[in-house]
N, C-alpha and C positions, 0 to 999 in steps of 0.2 A: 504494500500500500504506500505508492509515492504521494506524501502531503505537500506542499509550498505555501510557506510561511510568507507574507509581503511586510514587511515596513517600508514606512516613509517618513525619512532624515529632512529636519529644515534644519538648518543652521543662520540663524538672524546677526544682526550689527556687523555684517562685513563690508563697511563703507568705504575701506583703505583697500580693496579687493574689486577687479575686474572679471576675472575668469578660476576655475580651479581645476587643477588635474587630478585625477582620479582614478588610482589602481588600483586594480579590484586581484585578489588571490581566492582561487577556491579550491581545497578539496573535497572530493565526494568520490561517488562509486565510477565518475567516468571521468576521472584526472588522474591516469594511468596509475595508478596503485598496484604494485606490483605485490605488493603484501597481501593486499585483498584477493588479488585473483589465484594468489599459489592456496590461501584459504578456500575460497568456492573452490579448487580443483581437490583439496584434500590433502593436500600437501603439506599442510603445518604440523602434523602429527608427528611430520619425520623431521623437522627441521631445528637444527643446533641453535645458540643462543647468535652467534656468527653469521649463520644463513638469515634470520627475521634480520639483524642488524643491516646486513649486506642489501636487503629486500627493502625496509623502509629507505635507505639512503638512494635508489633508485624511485621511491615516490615523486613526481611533481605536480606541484601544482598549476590548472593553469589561471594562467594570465591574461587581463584586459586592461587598456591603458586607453582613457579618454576626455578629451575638455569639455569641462561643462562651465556656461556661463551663470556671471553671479547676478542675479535680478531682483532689484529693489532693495537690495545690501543681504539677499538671502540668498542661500542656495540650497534647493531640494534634490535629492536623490530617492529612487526609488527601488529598493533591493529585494531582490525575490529567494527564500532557502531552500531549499530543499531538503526533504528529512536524511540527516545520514549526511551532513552537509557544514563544514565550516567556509566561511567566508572573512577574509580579513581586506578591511580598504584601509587604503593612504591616503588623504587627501592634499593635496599641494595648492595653498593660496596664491593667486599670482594677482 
């Protein structure tokens, strides 16, 4: 059962602010997890403390990178999660 959670970020008094950039990082079930899929296959049963280590450090997350402008000294973003799902933004004032 895939649920998606929605928030919506303002962020108010940015009147020294034009534009901001915005990086978004997510992991979930389809940001190449290499740990998760050797799990669905069955594979963790056999696997050393070495092989998970070796597994998570092949995880990545992906990435999206985009400007958004600031309107009215505010800036809203609208993010959607997914269950099973982290999400971390940067935001960059410019």
């Amino acid at each position: 059962n895939n649920k998606i959670i929605h928030y919506n970020l303002s962020f108010i008094n940015l009147n020294k602010y034009n534009k901001a950039i915005v990086k978004q990082y997510k992991i979930g079930k389809d940001s190449a997890s290499a740990y998760d899929i050797a799990c669905e296959l069955g594979l963790n049963d056999n696997l050393t403390n070495e092989d998970v280590k070796d597994l998570k450090a092949l995880s990545t997350p992906k990435f999206k990178i985009y400007e958004k402008e600031i309107i009215d000294n505010s800036l809203k973003l609208e993010i959607n999660v997914d269950s099973l799902e982290i999400k971390y933004i940067e935001i960059k004032l410019k």
